[in-house]
KOLMILO-347046 format. One record per residue (C-alpha): residue number from 0; chain; x, y negated, z negated. Coordinates in Angstrom, 3 decimals, padded with zeros to 6 digits, always signed. Example, Ala and Ser with C-alpha at 12.3 -4.5 7.8 and 13.67 -1.06 7.14 Angstrom:
BEGIN
 seq mol       xx       yy       zz
   0   A +012.300 +004.500 -007.800
   1   A +013.670 +001.060 -007.140
***
This chain:
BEGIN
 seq mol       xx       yy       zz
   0   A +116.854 -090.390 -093.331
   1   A +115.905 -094.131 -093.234
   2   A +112.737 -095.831 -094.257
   3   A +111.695 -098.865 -092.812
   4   A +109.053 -101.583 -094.025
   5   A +108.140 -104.764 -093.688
   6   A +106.343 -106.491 -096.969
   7   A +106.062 -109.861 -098.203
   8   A +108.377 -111.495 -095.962
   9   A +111.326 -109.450 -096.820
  10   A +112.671 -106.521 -094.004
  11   A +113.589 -103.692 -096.478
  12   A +115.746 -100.680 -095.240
  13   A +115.694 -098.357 -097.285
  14   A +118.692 -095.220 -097.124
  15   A +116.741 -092.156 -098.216
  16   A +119.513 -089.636 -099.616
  17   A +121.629 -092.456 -101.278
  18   A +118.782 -094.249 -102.395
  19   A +120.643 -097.544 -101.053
  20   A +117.986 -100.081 -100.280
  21   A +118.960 -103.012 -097.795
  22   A +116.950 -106.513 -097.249
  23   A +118.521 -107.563 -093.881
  24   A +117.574 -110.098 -091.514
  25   A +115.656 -109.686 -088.103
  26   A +118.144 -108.156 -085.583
  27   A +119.638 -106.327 -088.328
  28   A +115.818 -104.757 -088.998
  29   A +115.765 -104.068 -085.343
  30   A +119.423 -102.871 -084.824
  31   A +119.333 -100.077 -087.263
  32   A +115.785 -099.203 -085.957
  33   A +117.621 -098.364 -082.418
  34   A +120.929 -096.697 -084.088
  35   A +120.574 -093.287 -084.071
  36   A +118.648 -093.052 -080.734
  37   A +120.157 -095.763 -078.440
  38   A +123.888 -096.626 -077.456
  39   A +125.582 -099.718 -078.312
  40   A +125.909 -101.605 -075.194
  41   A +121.793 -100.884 -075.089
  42   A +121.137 -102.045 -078.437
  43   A +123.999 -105.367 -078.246
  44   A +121.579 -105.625 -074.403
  45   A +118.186 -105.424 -076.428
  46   A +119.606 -107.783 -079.770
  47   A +120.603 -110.237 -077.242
  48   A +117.852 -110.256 -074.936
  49   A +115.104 -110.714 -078.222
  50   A +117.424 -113.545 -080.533
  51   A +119.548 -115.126 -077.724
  52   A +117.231 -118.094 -078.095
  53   A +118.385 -118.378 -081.316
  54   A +122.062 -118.379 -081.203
  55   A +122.696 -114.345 -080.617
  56   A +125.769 -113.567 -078.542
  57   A +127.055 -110.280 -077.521
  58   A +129.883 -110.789 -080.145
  59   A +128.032 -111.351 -082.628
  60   A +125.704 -108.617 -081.766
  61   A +128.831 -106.267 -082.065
  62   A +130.143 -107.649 -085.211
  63   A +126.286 -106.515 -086.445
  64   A +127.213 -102.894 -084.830
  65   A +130.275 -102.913 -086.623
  66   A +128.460 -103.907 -090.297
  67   A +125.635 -101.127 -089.602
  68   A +129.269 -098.688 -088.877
  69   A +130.846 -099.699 -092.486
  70   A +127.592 -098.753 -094.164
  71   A +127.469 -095.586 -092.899
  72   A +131.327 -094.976 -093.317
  73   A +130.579 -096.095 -097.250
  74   A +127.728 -093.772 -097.452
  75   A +125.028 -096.102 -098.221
  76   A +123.330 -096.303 -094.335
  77   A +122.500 -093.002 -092.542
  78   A +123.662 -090.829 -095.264
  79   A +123.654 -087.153 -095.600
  80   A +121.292 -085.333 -098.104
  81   A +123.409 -083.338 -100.255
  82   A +120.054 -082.701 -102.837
  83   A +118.349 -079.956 -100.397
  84   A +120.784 -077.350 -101.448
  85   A +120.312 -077.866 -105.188
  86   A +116.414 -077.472 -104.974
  87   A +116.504 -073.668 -105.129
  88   A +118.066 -073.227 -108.715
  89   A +117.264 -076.885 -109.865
  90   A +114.554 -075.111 -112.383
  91   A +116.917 -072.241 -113.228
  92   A +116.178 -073.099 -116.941
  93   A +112.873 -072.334 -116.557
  94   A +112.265 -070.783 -119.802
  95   A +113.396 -073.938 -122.276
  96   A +110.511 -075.684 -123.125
  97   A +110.697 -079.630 -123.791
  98   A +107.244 -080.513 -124.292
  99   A +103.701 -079.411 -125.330
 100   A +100.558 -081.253 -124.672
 101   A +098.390 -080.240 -127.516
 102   A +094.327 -080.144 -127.084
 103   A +093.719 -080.765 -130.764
 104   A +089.600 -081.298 -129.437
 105   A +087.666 -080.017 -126.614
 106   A +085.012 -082.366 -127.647
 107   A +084.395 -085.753 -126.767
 108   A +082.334 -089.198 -128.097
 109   A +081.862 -090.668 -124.558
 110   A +080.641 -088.836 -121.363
 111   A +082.903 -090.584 -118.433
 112   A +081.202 -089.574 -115.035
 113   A +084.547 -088.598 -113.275
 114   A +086.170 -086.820 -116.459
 115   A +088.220 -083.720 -115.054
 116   A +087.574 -081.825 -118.491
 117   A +084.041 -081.817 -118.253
 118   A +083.288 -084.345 -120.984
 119   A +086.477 -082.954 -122.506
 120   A +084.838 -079.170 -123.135
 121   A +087.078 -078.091 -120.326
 122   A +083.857 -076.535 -118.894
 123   A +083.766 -073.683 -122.414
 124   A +082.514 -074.631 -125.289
 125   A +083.309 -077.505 -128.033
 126   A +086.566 -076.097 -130.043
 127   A +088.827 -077.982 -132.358
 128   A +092.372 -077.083 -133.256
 129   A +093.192 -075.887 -136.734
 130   A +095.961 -076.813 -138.286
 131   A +097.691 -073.422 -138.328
 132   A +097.423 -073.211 -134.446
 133   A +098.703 -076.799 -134.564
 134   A +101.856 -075.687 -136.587
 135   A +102.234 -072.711 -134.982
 136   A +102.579 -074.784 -131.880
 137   A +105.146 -076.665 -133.409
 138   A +107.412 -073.872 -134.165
 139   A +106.765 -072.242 -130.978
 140   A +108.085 -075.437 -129.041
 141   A +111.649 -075.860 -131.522
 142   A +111.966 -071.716 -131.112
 143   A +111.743 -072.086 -127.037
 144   A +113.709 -075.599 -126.878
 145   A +117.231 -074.265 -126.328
 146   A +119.708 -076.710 -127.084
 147   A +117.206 -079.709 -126.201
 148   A +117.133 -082.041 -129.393
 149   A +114.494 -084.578 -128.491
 150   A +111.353 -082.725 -127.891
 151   A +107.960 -084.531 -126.631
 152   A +104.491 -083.327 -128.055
 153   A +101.318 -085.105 -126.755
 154   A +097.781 -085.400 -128.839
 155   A +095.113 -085.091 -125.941
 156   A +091.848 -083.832 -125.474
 157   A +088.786 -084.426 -125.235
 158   A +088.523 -086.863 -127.853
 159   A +091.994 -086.441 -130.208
 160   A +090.849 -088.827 -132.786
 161   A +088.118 -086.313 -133.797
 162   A +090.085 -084.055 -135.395
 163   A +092.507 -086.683 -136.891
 164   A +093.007 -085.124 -140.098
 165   A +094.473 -082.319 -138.011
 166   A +096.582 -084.305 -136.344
 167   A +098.178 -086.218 -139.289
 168   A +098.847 -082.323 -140.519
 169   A +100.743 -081.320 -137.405
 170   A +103.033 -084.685 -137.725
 171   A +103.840 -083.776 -141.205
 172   A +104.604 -080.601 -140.862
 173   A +106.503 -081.467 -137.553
 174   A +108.675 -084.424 -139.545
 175   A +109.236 -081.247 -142.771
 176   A +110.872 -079.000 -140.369
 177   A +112.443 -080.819 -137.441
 178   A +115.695 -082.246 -138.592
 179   A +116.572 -078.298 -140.223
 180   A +116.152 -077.083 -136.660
 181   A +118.122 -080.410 -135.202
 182   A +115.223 -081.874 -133.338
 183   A +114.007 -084.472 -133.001
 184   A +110.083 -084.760 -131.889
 185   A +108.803 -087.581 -130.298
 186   A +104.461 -088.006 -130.102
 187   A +102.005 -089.512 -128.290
 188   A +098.373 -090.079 -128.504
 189   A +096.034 -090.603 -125.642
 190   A +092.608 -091.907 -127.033
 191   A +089.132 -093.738 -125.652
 192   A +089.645 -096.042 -128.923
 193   A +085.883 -095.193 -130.129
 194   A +087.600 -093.898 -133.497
 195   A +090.285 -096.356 -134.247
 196   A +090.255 -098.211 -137.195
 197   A +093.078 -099.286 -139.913
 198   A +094.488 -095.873 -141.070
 199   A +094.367 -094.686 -137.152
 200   A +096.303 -097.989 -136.219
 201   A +098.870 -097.623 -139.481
 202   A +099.480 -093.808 -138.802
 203   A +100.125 -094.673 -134.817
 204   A +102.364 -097.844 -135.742
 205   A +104.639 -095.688 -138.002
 206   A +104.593 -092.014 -136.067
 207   A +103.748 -092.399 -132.338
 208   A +106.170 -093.256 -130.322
 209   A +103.645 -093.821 -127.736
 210   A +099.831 -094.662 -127.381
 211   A +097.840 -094.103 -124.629
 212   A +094.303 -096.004 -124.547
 213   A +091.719 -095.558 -122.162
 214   A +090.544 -098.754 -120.275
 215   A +089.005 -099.420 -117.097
 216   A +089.169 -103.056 -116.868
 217   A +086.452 -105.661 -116.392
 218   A +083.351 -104.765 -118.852
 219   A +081.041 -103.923 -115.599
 220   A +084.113 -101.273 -114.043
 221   A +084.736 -099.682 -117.456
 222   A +080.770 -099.821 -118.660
 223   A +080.021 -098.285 -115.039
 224   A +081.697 -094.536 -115.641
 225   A +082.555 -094.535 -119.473
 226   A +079.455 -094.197 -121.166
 227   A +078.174 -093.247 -125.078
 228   A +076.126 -090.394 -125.212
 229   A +073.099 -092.528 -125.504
 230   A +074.197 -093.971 -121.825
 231   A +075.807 -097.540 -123.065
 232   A +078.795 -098.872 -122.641
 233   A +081.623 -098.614 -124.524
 234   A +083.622 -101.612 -123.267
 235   A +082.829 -103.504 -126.013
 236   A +083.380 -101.384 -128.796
 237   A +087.106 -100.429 -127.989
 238   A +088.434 -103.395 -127.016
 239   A +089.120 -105.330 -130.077
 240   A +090.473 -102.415 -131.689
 241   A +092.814 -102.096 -128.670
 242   A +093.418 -105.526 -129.362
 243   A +094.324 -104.700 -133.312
 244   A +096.646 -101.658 -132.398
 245   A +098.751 -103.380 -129.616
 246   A +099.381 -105.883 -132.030
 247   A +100.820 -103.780 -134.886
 248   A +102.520 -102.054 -132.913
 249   A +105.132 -104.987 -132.684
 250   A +106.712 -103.974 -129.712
 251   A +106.472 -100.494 -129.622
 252   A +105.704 -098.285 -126.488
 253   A +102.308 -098.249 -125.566
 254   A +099.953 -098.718 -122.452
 255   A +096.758 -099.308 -120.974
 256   A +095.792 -096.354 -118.781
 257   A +092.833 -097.056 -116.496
 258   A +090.683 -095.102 -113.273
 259   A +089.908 -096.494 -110.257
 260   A +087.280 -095.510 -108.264
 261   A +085.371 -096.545 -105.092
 262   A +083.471 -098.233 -107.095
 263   A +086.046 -100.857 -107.600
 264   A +088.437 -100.754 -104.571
 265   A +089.562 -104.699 -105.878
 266   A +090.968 -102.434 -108.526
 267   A +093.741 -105.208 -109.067
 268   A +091.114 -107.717 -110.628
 269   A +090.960 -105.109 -113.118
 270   A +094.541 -105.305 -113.592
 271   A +094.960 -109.233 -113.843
 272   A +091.776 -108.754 -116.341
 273   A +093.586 -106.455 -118.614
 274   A +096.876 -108.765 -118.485
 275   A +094.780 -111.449 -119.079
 276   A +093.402 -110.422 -122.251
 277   A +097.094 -110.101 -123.542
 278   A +098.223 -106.544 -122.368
 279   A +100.904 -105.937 -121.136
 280   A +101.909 -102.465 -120.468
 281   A +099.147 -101.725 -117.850
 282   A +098.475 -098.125 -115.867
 283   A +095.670 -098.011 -113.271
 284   A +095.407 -094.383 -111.403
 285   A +093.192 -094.119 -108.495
 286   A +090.367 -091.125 -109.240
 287   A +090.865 -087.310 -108.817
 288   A +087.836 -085.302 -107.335
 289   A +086.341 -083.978 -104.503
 290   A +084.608 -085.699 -101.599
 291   A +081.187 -085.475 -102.925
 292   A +080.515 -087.922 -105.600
 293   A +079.781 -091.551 -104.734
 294   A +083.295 -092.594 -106.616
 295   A +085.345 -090.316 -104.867
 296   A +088.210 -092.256 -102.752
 297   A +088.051 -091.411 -099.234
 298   A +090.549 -091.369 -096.409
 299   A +088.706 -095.093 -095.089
 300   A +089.276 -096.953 -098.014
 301   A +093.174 -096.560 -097.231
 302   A +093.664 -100.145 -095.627
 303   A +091.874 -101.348 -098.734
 304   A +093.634 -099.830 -100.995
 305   A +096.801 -100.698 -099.639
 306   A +096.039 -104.523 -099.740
 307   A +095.420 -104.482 -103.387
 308   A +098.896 -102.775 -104.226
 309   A +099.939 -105.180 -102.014
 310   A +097.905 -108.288 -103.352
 311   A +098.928 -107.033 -107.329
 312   A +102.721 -106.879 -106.484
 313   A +102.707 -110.415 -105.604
 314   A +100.700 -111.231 -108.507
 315   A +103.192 -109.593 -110.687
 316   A +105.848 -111.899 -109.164
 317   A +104.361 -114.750 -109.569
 318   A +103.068 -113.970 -112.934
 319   A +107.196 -113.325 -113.925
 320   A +108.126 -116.509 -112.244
 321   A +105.404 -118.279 -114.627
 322   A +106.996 -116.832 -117.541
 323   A +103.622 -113.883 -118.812
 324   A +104.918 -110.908 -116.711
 325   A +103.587 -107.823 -117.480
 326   A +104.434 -103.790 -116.270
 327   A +102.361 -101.751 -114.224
 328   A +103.069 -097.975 -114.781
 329   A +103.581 -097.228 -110.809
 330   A +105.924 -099.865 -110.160
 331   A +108.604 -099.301 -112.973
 332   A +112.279 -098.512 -111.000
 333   A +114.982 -098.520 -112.624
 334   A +117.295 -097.753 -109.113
 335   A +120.873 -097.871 -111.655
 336   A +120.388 -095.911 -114.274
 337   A +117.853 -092.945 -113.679
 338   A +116.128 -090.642 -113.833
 339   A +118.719 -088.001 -112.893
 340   A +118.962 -085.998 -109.756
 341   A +117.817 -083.172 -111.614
 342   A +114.166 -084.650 -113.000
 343   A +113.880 -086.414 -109.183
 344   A +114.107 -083.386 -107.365
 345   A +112.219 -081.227 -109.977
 346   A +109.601 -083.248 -111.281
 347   A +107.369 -082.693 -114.309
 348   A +108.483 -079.495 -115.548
 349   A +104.618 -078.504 -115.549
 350   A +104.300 -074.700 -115.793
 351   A +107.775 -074.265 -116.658
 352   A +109.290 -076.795 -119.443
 353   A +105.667 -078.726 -119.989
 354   A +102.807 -076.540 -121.585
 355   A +099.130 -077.437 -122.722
 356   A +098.238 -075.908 -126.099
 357   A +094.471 -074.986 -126.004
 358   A +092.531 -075.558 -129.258
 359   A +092.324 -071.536 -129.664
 360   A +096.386 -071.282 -128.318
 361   A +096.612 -070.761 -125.171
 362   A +098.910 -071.585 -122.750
 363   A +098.194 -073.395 -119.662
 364   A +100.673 -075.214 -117.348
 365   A +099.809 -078.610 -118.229
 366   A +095.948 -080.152 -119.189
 367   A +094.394 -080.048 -115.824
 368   A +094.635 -076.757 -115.562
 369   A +092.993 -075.552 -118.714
 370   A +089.787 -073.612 -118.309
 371   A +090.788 -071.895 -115.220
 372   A +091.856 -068.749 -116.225
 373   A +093.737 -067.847 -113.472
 374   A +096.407 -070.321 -114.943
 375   A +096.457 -068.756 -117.983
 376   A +100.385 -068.629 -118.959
 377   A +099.995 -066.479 -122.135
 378   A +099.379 -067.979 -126.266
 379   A +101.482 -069.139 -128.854
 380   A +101.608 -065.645 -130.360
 381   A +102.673 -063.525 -127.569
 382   A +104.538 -066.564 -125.537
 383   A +104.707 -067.018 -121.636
 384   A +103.107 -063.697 -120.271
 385   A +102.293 -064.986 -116.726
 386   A +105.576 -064.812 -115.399
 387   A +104.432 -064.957 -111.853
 388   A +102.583 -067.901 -112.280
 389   A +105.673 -069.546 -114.089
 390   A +107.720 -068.412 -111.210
 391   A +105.585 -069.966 -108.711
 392   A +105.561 -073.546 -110.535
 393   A +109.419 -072.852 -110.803
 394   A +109.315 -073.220 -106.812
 395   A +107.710 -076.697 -106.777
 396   A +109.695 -079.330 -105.849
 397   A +110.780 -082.095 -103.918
 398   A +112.012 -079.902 -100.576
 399   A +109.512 -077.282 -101.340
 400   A +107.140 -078.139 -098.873
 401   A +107.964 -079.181 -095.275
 402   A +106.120 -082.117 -095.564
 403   A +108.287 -083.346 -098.561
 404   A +111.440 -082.371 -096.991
 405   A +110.544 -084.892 -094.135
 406   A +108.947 -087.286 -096.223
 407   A +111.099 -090.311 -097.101
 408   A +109.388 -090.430 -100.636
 409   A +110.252 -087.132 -101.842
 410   A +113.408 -088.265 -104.325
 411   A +110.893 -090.691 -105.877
 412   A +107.819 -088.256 -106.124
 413   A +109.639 -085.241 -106.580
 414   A +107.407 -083.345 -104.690
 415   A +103.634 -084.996 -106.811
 416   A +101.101 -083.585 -109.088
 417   A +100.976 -079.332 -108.618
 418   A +097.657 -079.996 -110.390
 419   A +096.365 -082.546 -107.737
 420   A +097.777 -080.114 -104.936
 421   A +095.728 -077.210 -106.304
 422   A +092.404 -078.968 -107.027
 423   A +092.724 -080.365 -103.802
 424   A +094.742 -077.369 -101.291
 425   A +093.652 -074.411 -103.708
 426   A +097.545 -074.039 -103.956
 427   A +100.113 -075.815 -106.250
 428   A +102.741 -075.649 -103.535
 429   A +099.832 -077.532 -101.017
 430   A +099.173 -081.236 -100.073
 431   A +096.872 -084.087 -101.669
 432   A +097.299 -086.392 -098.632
 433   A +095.266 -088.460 -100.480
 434   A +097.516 -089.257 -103.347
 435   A +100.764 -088.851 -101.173
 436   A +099.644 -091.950 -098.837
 437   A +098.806 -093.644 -102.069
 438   A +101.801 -092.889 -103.574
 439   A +104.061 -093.863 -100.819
 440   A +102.630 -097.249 -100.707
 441   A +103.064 -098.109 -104.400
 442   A +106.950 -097.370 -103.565
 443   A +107.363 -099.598 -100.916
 444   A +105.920 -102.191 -103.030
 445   A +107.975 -101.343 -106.192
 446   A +110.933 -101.323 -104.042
 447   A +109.980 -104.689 -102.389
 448   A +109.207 -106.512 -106.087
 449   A +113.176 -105.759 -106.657
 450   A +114.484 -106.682 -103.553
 451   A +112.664 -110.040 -104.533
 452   A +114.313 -110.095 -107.912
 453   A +117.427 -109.559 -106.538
 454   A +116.795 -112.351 -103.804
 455   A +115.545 -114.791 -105.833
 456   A +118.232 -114.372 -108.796
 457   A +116.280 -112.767 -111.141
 458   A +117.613 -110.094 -113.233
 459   A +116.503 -107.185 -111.088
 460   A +116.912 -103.346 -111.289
 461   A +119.736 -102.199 -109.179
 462   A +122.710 -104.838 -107.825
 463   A +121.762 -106.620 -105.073
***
């Protein structure tokens, strides 16, 4: 399969199966369009007849024939996909776990208007993790690991930071009983920043290997759907101690993880606002819901949406060519060195090596399922019980649907979010359309921001 775009000057050809991606000029753009369908004395007939005006001869036209013919010969131009037949048993190892996302609070300080948990009660009541669940939890993911040695457990909520004595218990206990067991854990902690203060930014410097903090850009963007319970704004509260924990971190992995909405479809001004205030590891997701409320993306705002993934990629270029780049979360692609076959055609591991940790111990396959009780996968005491459930998540992948397996994305998606597919389809084997067109676009421009590296001799991520 071969993709085809045209983006900031640059005609990128992109070889699906190989993952080979090709900047050529015109008539080669327009010669490999016609290869597969057309012969070769129509396509030298149709080269010649567009670019003769500029210098194309039939020769020369056949010497292109003959470049498009070594590419394919060398695998990297009309190649065959030998992934599809690996997709079956690709989650074969469904029973190792390699992460937990633990809700250490189903409470929350702020009421965001598009929050999935329902103000992070998960639509039950207000719960907070004890420690013994937490450490429970802990041994239940380094007795189910296998032979994995670097394990990933997430802090998430609701509101984390309200049970933070908690949380510092579950670390310590994690670090007293790891290296025994030959593990090694890495955390995270995903927080609105209303709780931060020294010992929160010293404990998160030293033990996290990542923080995630909640920011929706300008003041009037974030102000506009993350609220305090008394209906302010919280914009100005959080962000100088963002400010404070980026900065001792000293390097260390963190990022900025905003939501979108159609309230602000110029969602890249939010962007360039949060690298101008001196982040630089930036995440902005468009918004999850249904139709109904007056945020919710809909299928119109499309062309929009496109020209701001558009507008920030050449932003971010020109930003790197002024020496203060910065990363957005969608466009990071490494094209030499990962991820694997395996994690591209598999995905997430939700429901099968990724499990959410309720505050009372329940399983669920990953935090946007919790609360519905159909999803239920079992509890830390009895273990996965919902085998069918498991089974079906096992299933998901990137050739389980039709769709994917004739979607030129699928080895970069693996497939999307089974939690977006069910909210949206009622299945996690369905469609977000949504989120797939949006998806696909950030690619092309991902893909297009290293073909410019490449061109324009800086370091990109694959060889040119």
């Amino acid at each position: 399969m071969i993709h085809q775009y045209k983006l900031n000057g640059y005609n990128i050809v992109l070889d699906v199966p190989s993952g080979s991606i090709h900047a050529v000029d015109d008539a080669a753009y327009d010669a490999i369009a016609l290869y597969e369908t057309h012969g070769a004395e129509e396509i030298i007939a149709r080269l010649v007849d567009k670019y003769g005006a500029e210098g194309m001869t039939s020769q020369e036209a056949q010497e292109l024939l003959g470049d498009i013919e070594t590419l394919k010969e060398s695998g990297s131009l009309f190649s065959e996909d030998a992934f599809a037949r690996l997709s079956g048993a690709i989650k074969a190892n469904r029973h190792t776990i390699k992460a937990l996302c633990l809700h250490v609070s189903h409470a929350c300080n702020l009421t965001c208007e598009y929050c999935f948990a329902g103000e992070g009660q998960y639509h039950g009541q207000r719960a907070l993790m004890s420690l013994e669940t937490g450490r429970r939890a802990i041994d239940f993911l380094i007795a189910n690991s296998g032979a994995r040695r670097n394990l990933e457990v997430d802090f998430f909520g609701g509101e984390p930071l309200l049970n933070w004595d908690v949380v510092k218990g579950i670390v310590e206990y994690a670090r007293s009983v790891e290296k025994e067991h030959g593990k090694n854990i890495r955390f995270t902690l995903t927080t609105n920043g209303v709780l931060i203060d020294d010992e929160v930014i010293d404990f998160t410097s030293r033990e996290m290997h990542n923080v995630v903090l909640s920011l929706d850009g300008r003041r009037e963007t974030h102000d506009r759907m993350r609220k305090t319970p008394s209906g302010g704004g919280s914009y100005d509260e959080i962000l100088p101690k963002f400010k404070r924990l980026v900065e001792k971190r000293d390097g260390r992995e963190y990022y900025i993880r905003g939501t979108y909405t159609r309230h602000n479809l110029d969602f890249t001004e939010d962007i360039l606002h949060l690298a101008d205030l001196g982040f630089t590891e930036l995440s902005m997701e468009p918004v999850v819901s249904g139709p109904e409320p007056d945020y919710a993306l809909q299928e119109e705002d499309l062309p929009v949406l496109y020209e701001q993934y558009e507008k920030l990629a050449g932003e971010m270029l020109r930003r790197e060519e002024e020496g203060r780049p910065f990363t957005f979360y969608h466009y990071i692609l490494d094209l030499n060195h990962g991820p694997c076959i395996h994690k591209r055609i598999a995905g997430c591991g939700a429901g099968t090596e990724y499990l959410a940790v309720t505050p009372s111990g329940d399983l669920y396959p990953c935090h946007q399922f919790v609360g519905d009780e159909a999803y239920c996968m079992g509890s830390l005491q009895e273990g996965v019980t919902n085998r069918e459930k498991q089974e079906k998540f096992a299933q998901v992948n990137a050739y389980s649907r039709k769709e994917c397996r004739d979607c030129w994305a699928r080895l970069y998606c693996s497939g999307g979010c089974a939690a977006n597919a069910y909210h949206a389809s009622g299945e996690v084997d369905g469609l977000y359309p949504l989120g797939c067109e949006l998806f696909k676009k950030r690619m092309e421009c991902a893909i297009m921001i290293q073909v410019a590296k490449a061109i324009s001799g800086q370091k990109p991520e694959f060889e040119a």
